[in-house]
N, C-alpha and C positions, 0 to 999 in steps of 0.2 A: 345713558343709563348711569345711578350711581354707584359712585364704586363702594363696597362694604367692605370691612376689616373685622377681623374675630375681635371681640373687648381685648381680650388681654393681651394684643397687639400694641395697644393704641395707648400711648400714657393718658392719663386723666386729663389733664390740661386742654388735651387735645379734642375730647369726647365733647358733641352736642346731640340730645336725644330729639328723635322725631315726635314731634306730638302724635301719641296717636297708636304708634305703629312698630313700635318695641327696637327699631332697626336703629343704626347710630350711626350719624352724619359725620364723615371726617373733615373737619375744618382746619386750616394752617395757624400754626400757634404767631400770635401777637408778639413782634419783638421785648415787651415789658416779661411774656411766659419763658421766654426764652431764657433773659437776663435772671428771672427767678428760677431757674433748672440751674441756672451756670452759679448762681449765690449758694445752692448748698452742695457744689462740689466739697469734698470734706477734703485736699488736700490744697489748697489755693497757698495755703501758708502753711509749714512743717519748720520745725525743728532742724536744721541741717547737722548738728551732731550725734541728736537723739533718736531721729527719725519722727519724732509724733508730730500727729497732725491734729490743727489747731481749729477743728469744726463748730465747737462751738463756741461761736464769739457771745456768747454773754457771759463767758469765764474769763480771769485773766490770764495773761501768757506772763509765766514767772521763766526770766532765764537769769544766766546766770556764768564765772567765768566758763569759758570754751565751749558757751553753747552762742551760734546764731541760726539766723531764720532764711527759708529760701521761699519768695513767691512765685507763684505761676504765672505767668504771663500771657499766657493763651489754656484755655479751656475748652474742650473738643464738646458740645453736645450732641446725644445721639439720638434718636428714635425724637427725632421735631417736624413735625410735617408741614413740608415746604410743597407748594404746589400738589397737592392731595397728596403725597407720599412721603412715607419718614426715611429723614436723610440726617445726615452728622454737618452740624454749623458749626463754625469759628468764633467764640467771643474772646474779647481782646481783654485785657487786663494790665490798666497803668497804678503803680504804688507811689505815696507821697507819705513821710513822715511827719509830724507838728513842727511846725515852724519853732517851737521854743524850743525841742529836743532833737534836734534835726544833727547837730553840730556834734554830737553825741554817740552818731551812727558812721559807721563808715559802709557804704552804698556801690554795688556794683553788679556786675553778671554773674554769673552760675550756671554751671553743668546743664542740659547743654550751652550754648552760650547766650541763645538769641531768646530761646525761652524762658528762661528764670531770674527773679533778681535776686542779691545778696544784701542781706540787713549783720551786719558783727557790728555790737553795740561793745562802746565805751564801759568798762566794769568798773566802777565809784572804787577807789580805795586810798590807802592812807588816814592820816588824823585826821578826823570830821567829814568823811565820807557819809553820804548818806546815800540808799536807793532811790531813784528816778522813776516816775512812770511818762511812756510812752506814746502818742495814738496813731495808729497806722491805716490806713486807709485804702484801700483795693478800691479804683475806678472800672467796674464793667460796662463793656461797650458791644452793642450791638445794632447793625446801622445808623441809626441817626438816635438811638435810645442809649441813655447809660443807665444804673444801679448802681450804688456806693454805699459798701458796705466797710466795718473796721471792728479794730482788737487794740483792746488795753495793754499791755505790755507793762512788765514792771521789771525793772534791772536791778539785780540786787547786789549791794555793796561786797569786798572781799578784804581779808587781809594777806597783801601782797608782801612777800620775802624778797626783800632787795638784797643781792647778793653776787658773789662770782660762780664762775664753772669750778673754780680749785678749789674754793669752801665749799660747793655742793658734793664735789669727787670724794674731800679727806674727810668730811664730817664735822666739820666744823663751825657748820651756818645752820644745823639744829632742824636742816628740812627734814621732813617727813614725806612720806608715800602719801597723795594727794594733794601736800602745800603746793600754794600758788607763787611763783619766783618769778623776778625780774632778775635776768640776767643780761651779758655781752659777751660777743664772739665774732669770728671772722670766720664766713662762710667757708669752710676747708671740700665740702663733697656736694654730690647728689648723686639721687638716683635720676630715670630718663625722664628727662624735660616734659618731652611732646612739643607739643605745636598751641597746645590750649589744655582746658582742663577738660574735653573730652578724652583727651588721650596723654595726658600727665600718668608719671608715676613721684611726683614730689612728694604725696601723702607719707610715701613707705622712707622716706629718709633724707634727712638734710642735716650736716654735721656743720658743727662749730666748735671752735677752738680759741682758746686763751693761753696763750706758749703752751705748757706742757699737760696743759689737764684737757678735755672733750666732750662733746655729751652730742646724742642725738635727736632731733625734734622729728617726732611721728605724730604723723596723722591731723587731729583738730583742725585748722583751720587752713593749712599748709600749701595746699592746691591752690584756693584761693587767693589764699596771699598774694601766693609767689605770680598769678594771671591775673593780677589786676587789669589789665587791659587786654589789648591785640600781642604787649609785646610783656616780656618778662620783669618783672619788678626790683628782682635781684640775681648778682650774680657771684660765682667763688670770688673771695677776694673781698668783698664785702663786708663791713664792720657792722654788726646789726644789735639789737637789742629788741629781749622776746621776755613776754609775760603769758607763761602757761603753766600746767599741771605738773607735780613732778610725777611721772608714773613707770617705773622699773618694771622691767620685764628677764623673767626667768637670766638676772645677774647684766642685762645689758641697760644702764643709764640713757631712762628718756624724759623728756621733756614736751607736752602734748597742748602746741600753741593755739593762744586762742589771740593773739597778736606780734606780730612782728617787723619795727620798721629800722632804714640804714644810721645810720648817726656816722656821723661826718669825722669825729675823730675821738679818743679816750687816749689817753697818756697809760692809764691802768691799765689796760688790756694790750695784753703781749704780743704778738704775732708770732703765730701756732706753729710752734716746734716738733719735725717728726720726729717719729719714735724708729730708732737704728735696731733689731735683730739683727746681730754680729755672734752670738753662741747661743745657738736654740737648745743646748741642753741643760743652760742655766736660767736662759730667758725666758722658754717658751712653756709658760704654767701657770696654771691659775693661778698661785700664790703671787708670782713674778708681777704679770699683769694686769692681776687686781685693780680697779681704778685708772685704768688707762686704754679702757673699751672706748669708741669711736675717732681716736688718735689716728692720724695719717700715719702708717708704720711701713718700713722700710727694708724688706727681709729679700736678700738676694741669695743665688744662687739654691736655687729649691728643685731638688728633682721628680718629678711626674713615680708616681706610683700605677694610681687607677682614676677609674672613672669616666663616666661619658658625661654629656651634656645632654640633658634632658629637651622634649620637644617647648617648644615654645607656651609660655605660660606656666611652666613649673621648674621648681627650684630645684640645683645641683647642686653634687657633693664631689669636689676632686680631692682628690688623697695626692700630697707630696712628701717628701722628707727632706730633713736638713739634717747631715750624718746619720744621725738611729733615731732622731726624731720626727714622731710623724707630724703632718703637719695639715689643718682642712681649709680647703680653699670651699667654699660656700656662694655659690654663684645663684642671687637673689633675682629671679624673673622680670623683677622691677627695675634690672640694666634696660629693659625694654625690646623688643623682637630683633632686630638690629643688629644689639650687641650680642644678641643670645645666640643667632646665626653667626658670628664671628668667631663667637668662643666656642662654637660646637662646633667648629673648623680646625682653630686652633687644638683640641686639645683633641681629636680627631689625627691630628698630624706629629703626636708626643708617641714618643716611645717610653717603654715601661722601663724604669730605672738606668734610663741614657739621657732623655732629653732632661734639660735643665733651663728654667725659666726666673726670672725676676722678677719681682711684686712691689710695686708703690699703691697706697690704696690703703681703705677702713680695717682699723682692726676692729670687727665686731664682735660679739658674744651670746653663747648661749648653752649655760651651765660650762662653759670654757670658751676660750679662746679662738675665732675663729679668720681668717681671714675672709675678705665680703668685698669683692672688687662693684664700683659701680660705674661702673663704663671699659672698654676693652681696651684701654687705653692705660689701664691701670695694671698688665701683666705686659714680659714682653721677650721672646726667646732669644735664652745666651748659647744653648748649640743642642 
């Protein structure tokens, strides 16, 4: 008997009519229909800062600094009728950039690890920079059939501010909110690693330091970076140099990379000086430490107020004081589940204006001063 399916079951591809007899024969689709269901997936290729997805290829893809691209690498189709019935196939998906702009890209995995590749294209700047165009190419494969399809890309030039962390802090290297900077520092923090960039928290924070000035890099490109491979790219301690956005948030200096590599050595750049809290009733104020947001800071003996530690995934608030000043400890979720269980032990086991603890670790900000431990390693009980 044959088997029938309602039409609007059945995609078109799929559909051949009986002569005759108004009923419609289901036949298994041709690996070539296959590969053309999987070509107008509309997300094969996205934006990885911006999110969009780049469907149709007879547009160019204009990027631009701190934006790269992530491909797919596997594409699920659904409703293909395999063996008279519709079922979900696997096509495979290999990328190759043009040989003449190849050297221009820096090429690797992405979120999750084994599915996605990563395209962060070289941004043209300086004297006589000019924009580049691109061609990138998607190989679809399905059994012994492929499809190759591709997208124009155009990289558009920048003008980059070469500069330090100490002229960006005091104002004197003329950045603006959105300039693009090249700067150097030495890796002073982070937030929790992971194990890969499925489970990274690098995005939300990676501090650098120049002796006595700081700044923080969020977000852009950060994750990746930092997981270039199986193993980690960088580590504290690190002397690096980064060309990203400059982008301030509500009083706290950031900087939102859209590249980052180690450089071997700089005479000019200091090695990052903490910041000692010895009189919090003179130190601890906005006025005081203005400009001195993401500094390793050094404020001992703080006694426990209030507060608990939030369930996993959201951000705490502990209150301590140093004599008659208060003092907020700001415990960011992005220590990772780990640390967040330690510290909601810790500070589980504080007594209210007895216990007394010590802090190495970020000083962050937000509309004021806050302390921002990122790992539990960075508070530690004196009684």
């Amino acid at each position: 008997m044959m088997k029938l399916f309602k039409k609007f079951l059945i995609p078109f591809l799929a559909i051949g009519f009986l002569a005759g007899c108004g009923e419609e024969e289901i036949v298994d689709w041709t690996p070539q229909q296959v590969l053309a269901e999987a070509s107008n997936f509309g997300a094969i290729l996205i934006n990885g800062s911006t999110g969009t997805a780049y469907a149709d290829r007879s547009q160019t893809v204009n990027v631009g600094t701190g934006d790269y691209l992530i491909g797919s690498r596997v594409i699920n189709v659904k409703n293909v009728i395999k063996d008279l019935v519709p079922v979900t196939v696997t096509v495979n998906v290999a990328f190759e950039m043009d040989d003449e702009t190849l050297s221009n890209w820096t090429i690797g995995r992405q979120r999750p690890t084994t599915d996605h590749d990563r395209f962060i294209p070289t941004i043209p700047s300086g004297e006589g920079a000019e924009d580049y165009s691109s061609v990138l190419t998607a190989t679809l494969s399905y059994g012994e059939e492929t499809l190759a399809v591709s997208w124009n890309i155009r990289v558009r030039k920048i003008e980059i501010i070469e500069t330090t962390i100490g002229a960006m802090r005091n104002g004197t290297a003329g950045v603006k909110v959105k300039d693009v900077v090249k700067i150097r520092g030495y890796i002073t923090a982070h937030f929790d690693e992971g194990t890969g960039t499925a489970d990274t928290h690098m995005y939300a924070g990676v501090y650098i330091a120049d002796g006595e000035r700081a700044i923080m890099l969020y977000a852009g490109v950060m994750s990746s970076l930092w997981w270039e491979s199986e193993e980690p790219a960088f580590a504290i301690g690190d002397l690096v140099e980064v060309v990203g956005s400059y982008e301030p948030y509500n009083g706290l200096a950031e900087v939102k990379p859209a590249s980052m590599v180690i450089i071997e050595s700089d005479p000019n750049v200091l090695a990052p000086v903490n910041l000692v809290i010895s009189d919090a009733a003179t130190q601890w104020s906005k006025s005081a430490l203005t400009g001195h947001d993401s500094r390793i800071t050094v404020f001992n003996n703080l006694t426990y107020v209030s507060g608990t530690v939030s369930a996993n995934g959201q951000h705490s608030s502990i209150y301590f004081k140093s004599g008659t000043t208060e003092v907020l400890m700001y415990i960011n979720y992005h220590v990772g589940t780990a640390a967040q269980d330690q510290f909601r032990t810790f500070v589980a086991g504080l007594t209210a204006n007895v216990s007394v603890v010590n802090f190495t670790g970020v000083l962050s900000w937000y509309n004021g001063p806050q302390l921002s431990p990122t790992s539990f390693a960075d508070v530690s009980l004196v009684s």
